[in-house]
BAFI-3210 file (N, C-alpha, C; in Angstrom, 3 decimals, decimal comma, padded with zeros to 6 digits):
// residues 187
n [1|2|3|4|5|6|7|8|9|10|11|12|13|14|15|16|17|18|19|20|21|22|23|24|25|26|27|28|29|30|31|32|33|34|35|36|37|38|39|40|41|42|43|44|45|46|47|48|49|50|51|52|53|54|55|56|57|58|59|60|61|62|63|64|65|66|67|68|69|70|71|72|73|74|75|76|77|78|79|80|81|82|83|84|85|86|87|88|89|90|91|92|93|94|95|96|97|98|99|100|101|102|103|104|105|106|107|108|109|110|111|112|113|114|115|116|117|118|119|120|121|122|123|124|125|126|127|128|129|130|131|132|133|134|135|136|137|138|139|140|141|142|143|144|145|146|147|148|149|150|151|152|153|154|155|156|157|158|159|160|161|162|163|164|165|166|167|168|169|170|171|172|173|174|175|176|177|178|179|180|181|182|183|184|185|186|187]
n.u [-028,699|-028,767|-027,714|-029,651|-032,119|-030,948|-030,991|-033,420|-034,766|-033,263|-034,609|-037,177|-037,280|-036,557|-038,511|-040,295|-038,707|-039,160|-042,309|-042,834|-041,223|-042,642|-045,565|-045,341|-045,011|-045,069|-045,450|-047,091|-045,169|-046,965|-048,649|-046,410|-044,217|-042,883|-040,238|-038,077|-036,074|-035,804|-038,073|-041,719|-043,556|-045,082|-048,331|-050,452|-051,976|-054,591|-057,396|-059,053|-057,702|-056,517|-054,844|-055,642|-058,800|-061,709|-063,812|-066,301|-066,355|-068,299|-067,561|-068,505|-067,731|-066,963|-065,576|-063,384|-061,669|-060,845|-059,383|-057,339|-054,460|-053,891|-053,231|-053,358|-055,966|-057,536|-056,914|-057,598|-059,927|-061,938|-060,936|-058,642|-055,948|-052,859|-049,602|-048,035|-045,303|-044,406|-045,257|-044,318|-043,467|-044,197|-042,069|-040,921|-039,344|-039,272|-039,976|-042,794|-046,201|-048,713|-050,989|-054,249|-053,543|-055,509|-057,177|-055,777|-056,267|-055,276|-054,122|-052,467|-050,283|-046,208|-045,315|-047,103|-046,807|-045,911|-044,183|-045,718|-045,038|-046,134|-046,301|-047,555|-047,640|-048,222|-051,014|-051,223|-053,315|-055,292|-054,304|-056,818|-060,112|-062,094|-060,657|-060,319|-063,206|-065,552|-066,282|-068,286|-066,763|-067,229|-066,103|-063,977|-064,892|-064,281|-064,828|-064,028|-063,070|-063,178|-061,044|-061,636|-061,024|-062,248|-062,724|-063,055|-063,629|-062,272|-060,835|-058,232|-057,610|-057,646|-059,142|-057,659|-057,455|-055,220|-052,902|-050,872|-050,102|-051,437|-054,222|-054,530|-055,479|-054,848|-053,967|-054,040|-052,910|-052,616|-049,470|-049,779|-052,170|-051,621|-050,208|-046,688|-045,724|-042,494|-041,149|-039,453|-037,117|-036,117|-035,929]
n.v [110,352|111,543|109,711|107,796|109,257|109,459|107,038|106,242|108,560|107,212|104,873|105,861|107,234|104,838|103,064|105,005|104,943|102,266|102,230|104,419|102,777|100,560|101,824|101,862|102,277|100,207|097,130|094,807|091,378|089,012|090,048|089,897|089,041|085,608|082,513|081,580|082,959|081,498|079,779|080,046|082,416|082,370|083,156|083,811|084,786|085,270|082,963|084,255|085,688|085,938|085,332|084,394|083,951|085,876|086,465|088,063|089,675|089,628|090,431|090,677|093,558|092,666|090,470|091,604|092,878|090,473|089,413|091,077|092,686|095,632|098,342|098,141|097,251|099,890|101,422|100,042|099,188|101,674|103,438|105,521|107,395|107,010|108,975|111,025|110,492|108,732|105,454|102,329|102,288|104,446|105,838|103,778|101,915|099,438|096,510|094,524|093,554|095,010|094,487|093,899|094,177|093,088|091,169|090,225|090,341|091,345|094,721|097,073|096,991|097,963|098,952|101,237|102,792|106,129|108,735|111,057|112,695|112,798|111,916|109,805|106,299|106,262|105,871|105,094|103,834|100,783|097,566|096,007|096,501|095,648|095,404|097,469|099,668|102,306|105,353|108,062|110,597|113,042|114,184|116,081|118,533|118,149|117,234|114,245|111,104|107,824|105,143|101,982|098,602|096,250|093,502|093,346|095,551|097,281|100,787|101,976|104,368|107,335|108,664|110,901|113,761|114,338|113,240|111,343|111,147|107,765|108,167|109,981|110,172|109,938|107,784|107,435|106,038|103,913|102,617|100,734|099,390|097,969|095,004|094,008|092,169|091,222|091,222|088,071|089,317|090,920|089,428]
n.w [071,858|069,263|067,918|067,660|066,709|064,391|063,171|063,317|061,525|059,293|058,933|058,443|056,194|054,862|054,624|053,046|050,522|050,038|050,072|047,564|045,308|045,392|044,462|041,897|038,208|037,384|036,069|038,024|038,843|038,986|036,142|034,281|031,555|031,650|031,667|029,866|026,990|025,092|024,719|024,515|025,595|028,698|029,768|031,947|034,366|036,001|035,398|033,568|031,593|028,051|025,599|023,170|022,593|021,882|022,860|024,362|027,600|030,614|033,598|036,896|038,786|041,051|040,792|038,746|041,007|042,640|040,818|039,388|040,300|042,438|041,502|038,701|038,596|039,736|037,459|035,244|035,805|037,285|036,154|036,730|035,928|035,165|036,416|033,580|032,065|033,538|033,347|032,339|029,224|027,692|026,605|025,060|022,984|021,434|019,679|018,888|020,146|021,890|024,829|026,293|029,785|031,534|030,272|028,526|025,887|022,365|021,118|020,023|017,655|018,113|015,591|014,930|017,514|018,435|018,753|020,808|022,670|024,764|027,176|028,107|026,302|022,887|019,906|016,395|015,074|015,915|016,232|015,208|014,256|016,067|018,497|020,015|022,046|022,193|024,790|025,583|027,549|029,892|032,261|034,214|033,062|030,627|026,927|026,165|024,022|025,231|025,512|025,435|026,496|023,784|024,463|027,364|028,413|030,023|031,117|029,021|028,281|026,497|022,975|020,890|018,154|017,181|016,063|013,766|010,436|008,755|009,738|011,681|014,428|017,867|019,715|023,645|025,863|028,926|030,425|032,774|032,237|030,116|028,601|027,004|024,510|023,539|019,921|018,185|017,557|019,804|021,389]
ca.u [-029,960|-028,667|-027,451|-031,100|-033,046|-030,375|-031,656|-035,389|-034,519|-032,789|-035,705|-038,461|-036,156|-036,268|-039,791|-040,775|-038,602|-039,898|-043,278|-042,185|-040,394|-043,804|-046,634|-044,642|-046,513|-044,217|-046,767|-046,566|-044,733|-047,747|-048,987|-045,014|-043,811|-042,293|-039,974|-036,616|-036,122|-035,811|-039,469|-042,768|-044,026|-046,244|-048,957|-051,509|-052,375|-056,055|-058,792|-059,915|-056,548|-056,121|-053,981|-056,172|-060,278|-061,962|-065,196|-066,656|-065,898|-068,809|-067,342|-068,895|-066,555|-066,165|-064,446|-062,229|-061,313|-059,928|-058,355|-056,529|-053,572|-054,769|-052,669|-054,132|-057,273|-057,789|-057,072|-059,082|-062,000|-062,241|-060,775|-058,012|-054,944|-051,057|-048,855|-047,592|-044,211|-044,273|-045,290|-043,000|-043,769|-044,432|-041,078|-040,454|-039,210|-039,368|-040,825|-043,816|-047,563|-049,102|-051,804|-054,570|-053,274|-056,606|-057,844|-055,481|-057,100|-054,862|-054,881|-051,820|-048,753|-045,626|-045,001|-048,372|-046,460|-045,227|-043,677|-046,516|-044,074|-047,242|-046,157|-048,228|-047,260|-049,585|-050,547|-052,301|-054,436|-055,269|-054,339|-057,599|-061,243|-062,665|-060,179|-061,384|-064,404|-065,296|-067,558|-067,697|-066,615|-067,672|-065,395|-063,358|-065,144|-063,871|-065,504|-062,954|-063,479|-062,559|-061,051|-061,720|-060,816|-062,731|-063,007|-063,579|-064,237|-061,283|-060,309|-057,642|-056,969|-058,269|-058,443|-057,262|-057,972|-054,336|-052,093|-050,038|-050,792|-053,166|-055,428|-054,762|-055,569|-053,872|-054,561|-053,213|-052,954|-051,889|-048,696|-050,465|-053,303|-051,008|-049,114|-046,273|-044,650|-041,871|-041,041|-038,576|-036,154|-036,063|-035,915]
ca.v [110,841|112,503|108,370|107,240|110,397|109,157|105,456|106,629|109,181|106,415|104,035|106,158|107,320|103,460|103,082|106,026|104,385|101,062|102,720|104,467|101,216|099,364|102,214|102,547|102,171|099,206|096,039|093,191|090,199|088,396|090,438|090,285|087,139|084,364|081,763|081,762|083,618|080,819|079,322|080,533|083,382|081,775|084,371|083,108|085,791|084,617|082,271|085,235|085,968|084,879|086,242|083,771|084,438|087,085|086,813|089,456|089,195|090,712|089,293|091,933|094,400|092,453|089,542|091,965|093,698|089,587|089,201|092,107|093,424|096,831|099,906|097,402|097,643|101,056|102,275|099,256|099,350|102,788|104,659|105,918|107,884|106,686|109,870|111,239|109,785|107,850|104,324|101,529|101,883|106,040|105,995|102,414|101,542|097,957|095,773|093,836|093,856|095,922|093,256|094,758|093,598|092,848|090,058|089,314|091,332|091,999|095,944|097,603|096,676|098,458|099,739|101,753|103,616|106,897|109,390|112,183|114,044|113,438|111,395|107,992|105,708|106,765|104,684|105,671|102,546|099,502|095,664|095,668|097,064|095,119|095,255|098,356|099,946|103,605|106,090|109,828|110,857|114,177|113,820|117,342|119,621|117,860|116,556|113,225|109,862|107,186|104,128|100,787|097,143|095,810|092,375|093,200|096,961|098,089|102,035|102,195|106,051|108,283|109,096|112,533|113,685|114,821|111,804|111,771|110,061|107,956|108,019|111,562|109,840|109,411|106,513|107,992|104,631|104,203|101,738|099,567|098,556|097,250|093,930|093,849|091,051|091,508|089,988|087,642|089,809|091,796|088,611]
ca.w [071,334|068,113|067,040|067,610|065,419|062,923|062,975|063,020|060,575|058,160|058,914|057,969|054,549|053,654|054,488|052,201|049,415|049,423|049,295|046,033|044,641|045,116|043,770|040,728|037,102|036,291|036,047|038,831|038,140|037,863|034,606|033,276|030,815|032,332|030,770|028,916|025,588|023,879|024,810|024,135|026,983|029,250|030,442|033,299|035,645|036,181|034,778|032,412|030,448|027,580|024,045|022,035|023,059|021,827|022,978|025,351|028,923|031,265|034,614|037,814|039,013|042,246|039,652|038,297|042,322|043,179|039,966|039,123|041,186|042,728|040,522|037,176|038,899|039,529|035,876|034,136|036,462|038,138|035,239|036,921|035,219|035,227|036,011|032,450|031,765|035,149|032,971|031,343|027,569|027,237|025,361|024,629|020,879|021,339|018,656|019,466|020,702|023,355|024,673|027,665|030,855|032,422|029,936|026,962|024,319|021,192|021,163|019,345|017,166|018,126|014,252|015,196|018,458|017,837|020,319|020,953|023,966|026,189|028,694|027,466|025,108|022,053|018,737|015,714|014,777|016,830|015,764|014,443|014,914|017,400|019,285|021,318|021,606|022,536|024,809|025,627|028,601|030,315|033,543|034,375|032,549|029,123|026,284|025,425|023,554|026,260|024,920|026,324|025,897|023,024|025,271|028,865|029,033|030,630|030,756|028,463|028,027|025,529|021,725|020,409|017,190|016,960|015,614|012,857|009,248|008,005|010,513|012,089|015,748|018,574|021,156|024,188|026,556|030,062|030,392|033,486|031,607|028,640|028,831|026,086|024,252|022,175|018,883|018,456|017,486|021,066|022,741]
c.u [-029,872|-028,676|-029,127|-032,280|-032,048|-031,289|-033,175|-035,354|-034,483|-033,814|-036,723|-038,123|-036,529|-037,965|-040,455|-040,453|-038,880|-041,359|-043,155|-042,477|-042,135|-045,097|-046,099|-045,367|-046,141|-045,618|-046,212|-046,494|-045,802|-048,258|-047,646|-045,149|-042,683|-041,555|-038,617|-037,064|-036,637|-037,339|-040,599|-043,136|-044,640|-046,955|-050,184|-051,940|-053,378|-056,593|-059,354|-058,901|-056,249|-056,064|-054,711|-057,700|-060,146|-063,253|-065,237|-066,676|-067,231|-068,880|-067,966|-067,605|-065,697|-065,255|-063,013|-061,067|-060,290|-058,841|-056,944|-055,484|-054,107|-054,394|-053,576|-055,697|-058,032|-057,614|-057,919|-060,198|-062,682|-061,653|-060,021|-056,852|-053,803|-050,736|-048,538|-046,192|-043,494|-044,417|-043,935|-043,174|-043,906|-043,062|-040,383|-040,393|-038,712|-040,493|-041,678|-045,231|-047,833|-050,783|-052,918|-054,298|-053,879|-057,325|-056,792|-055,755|-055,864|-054,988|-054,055|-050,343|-047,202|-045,476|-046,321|-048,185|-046,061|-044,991|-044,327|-045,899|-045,379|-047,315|-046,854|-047,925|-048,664|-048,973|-051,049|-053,106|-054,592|-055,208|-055,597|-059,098|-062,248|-062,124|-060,314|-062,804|-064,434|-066,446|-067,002|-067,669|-065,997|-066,695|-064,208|-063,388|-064,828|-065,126|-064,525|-064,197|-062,576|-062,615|-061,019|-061,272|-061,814|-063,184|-063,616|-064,020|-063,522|-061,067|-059,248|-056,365|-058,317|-057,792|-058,988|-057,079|-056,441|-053,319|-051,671|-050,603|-050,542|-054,221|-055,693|-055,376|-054,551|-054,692|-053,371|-053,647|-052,214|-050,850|-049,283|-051,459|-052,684|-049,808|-048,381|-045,800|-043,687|-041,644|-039,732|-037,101|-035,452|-035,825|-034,138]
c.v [111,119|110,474|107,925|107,990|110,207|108,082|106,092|107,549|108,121|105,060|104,527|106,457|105,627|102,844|103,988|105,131|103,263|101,435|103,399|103,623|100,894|100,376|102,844|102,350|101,213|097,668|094,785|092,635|089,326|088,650|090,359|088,747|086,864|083,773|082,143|082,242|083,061|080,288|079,866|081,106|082,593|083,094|083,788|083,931|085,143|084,031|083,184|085,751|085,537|085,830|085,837|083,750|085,631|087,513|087,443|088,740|090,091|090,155|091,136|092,308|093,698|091,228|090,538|092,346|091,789|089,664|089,861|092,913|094,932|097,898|098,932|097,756|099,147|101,791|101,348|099,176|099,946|104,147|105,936|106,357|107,794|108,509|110,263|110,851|108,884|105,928|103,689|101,335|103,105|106,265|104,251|102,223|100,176|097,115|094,701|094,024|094,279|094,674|093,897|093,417|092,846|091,372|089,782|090,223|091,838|093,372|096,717|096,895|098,123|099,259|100,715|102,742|104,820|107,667|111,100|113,245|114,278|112,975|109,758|107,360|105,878|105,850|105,288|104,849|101,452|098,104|095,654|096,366|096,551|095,119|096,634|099,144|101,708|104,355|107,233|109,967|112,493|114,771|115,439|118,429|119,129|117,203|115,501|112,300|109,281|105,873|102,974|099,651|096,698|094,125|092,356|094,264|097,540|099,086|101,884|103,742|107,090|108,253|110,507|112,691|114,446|114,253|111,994|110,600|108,352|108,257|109,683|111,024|109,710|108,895|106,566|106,923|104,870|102,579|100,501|099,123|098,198|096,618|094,209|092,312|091,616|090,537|089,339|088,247|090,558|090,509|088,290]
c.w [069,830|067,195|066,777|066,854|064,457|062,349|062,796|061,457|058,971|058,075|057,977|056,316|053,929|053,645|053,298|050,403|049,120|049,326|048,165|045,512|044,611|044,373|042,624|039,551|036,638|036,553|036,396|037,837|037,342|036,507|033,647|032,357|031,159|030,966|030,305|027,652|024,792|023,788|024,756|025,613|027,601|030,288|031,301|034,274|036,233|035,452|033,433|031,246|029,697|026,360|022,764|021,972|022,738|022,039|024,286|026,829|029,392|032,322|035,617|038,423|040,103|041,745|039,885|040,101|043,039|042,370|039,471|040,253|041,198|041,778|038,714|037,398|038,869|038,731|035,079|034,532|036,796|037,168|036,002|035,946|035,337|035,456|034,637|033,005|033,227|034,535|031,783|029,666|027,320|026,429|024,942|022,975|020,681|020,131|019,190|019,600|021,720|023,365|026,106|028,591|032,079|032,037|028,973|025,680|023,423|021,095|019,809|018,848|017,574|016,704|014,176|016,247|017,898|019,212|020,334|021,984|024,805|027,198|028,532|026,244|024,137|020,881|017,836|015,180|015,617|015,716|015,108|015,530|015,808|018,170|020,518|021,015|022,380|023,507|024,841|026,833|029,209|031,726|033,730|033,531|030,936|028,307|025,528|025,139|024,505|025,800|026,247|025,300|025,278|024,007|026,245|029,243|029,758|029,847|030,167|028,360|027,335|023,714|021,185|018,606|015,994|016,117|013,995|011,446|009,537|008,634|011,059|013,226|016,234|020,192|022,396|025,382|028,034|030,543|031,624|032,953|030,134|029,433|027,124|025,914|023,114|020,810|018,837|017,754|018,695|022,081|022,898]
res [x|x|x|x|x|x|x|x|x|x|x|x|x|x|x|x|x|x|x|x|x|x|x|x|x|x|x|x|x|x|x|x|x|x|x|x|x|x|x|x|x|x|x|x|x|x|x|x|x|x|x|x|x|x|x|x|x|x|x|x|x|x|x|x|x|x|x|x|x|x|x|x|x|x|x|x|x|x|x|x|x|x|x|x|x|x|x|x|x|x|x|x|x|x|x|x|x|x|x|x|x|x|x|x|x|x|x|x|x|x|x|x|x|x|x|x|x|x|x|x|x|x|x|x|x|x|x|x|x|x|x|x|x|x|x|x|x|x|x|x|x|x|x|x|x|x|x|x|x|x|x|x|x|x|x|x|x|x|x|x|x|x|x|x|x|x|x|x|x|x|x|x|x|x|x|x|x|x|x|x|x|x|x|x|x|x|x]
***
């Protein structure tokens, strides 16, 4: 009896940790880059991704709900929140571009990261001003600015008015809704 509430015991233990392992903040394969070092990334998730388009995406939610793997989904479409220091880039000092993970969109240069101790990888300017766009959002009693993808309208995070020079912002991002690439020095 005691061998068999071991085995069940050590079953349900490995069940638990492959649930873990899989609702983690790290970003399915499909959103990762493919390819050898030496060769140019190849990024393909879906029909709608793309590093080089910048014209406005307004595909209906039930688009994004095939396209998008579900933890991507539920922070770019439902404006869900990563854990604090639970995502793969909240202390990352890798050189490169932060790119949104949902469409492609150009967002932030790594030389733009800085390390705010808040649990999300934070920036203080974006790649450029179209590249996101902004509303206000009223949602737990707060009064935040809620950044989105400049392309497709994906939740992003937030921006805080806290951030360190020139800008005195800080673009407080959630690591599943950002694809990186690095530069070819990291490769």
């Amino acid at each position: 009896m005691k061998k068999a509430l071991f085995f069940v015991a050590l079953f349900i233990a490995a069940l638990v940790a492959i649930r873990v392992l899989t609702r983690s903040s790290v970003i399915p394969a499909a959103l990762s880059m493919t390819g050898a070092a030496s060769q140019a990334p190849v990024y393909a998730p879906h029909p709608y991704y793309s590093r080089t388009d910048t014209a406005r995406l307004a595909l209906p939610d039930s688009v994004w709900k095939k396209v998008l793997p579900a933890e991507v989904y539920d922070v770019a479409r439902q404006g869900k929140t990563e854990r604090p220091f639970s995502g793969k880039y909240w202390n990352s000092e890798m050189t490169g571009a932060y790119y949104c993970a949902a469409c492609g969109n150009a967002l932030f240069r790594s030389d733009a990261k800085f390390s705010a101790s808040c649990g999300w990888p934070s920036f203080f300017q974006p790649l450029r001003h179209t590249s996101l766009s902004y509303r206000t959002d009223l949602s737990y009693g707060m009064v935040r600015t809620e950044v989105l993808c400049g392309r497709c309208g994906a939740h992003l995070g937030h921006l805080f008015e806290d951030g360190p020079p020139p800008s005195g912002k800080r673009y407080c991002m959630n690591s599943i809704v950002l694809d990186f690439e690095p530069s070819e020095a990291q490769r």
